[in-house]
C-alpha positions in Angstrom: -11.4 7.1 3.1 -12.8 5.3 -0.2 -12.5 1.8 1.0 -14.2 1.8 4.3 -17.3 1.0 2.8 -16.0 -2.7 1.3 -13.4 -2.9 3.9 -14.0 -1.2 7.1 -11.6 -0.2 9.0 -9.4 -3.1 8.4 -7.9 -1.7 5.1 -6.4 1.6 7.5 -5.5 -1.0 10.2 -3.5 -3.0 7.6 -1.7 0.2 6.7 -0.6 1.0 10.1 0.5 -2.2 11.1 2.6 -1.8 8.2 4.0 1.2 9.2 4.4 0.4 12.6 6.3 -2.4 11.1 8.8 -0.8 9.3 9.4 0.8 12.8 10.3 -1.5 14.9 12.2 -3.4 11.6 14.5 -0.2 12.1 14.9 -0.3 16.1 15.8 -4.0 15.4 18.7 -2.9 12.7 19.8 -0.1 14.7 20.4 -2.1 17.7 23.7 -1.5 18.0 23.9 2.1 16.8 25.4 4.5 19.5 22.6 7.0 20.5 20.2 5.6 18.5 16.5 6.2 20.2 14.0 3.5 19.7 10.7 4.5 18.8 7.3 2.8 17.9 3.9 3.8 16.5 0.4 3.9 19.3 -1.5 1.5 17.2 -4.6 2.5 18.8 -4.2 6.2 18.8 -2.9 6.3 14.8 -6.0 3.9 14.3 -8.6 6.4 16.2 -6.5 9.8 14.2 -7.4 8.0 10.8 -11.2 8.7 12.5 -10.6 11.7 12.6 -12.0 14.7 9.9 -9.4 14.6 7.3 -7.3 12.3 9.1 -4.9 10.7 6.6 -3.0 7.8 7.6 0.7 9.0 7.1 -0.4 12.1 9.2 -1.7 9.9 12.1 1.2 7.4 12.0 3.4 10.3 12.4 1.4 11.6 14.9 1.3 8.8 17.3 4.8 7.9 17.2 6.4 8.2 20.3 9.9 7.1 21.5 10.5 4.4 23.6 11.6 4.5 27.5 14.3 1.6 27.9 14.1 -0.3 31.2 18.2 -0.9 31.2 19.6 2.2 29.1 22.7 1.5 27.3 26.3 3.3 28.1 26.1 4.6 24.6 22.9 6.4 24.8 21.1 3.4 22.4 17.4 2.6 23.8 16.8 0.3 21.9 16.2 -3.3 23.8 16.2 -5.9 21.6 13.9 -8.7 23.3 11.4 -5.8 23.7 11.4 -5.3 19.6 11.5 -8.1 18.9 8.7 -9.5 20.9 6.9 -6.3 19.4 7.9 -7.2 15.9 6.5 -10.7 16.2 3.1 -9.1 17.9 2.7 -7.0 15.0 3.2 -9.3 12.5 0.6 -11.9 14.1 -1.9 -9.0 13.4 -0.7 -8.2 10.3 -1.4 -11.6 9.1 -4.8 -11.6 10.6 -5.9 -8.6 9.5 -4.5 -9.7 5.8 -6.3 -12.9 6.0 -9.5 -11.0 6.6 -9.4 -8.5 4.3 -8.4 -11.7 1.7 -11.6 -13.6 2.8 -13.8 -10.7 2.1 -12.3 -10.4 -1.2 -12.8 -14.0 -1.8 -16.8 -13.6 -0.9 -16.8 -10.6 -3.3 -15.5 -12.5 -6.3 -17.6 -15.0 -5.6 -20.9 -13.0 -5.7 -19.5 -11.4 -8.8 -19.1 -14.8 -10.3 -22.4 -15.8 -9.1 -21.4 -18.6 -7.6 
């Protein structure tokens, strides 16, 4: 990928988290759908796919998506548990901020190099 060289692998990890966002966003909206199956995104495995020859990050979010086993499955057929998504959701986001605050310090240090300050 072009920007693992400034970024690492922070940049790809933003990405996913992202993804993996919009995710559990839709298990949380769907919560009341009949039949709808939860699902969620292997952070770790999408991360270690991007790794991978030719690994694009699209291709290993879709890869390491998996649906979710409910502990308490609805009459309706719906899996999705709402405390589990949303404690997911709120997980996810805590990382997503991290990782964004990272990525926006090393951009800070390389303005300020560029500046010469």
């Amino acid at each position: 990928m072009a920007n693992e060289g400034l970024f690492g692998i922070h940049g790809t990890a933003l990405s996913l988290r992202s993804q993996r966002m919009g995710v559990l966003a839709s298990n949380i909206a769907n919560a009341s759908t009949p039949g709808f199956k939860a699902k969620d995104i292997d952070f770790q495995a999408a991360l270690r796919a991007t790794e991978q020859p030719g690994g694009s990050i699209d291709r290993a979010a879709s890869a390491a998506t998996r649906f979710r086993v409910p502990t308490q499955p609805s009459m309706d057929g719906n899996t999705v548990e709402l405390s589990t998504e949303q404690t997911a959701f709120a997980e996810n986001a805590v990382a997503y901020q991290t990782t964004l605050a990272f990525l926006n310090g090393r951009i800070a240090t390389i303005t300020r190099a560029l500046k010469g300050e």
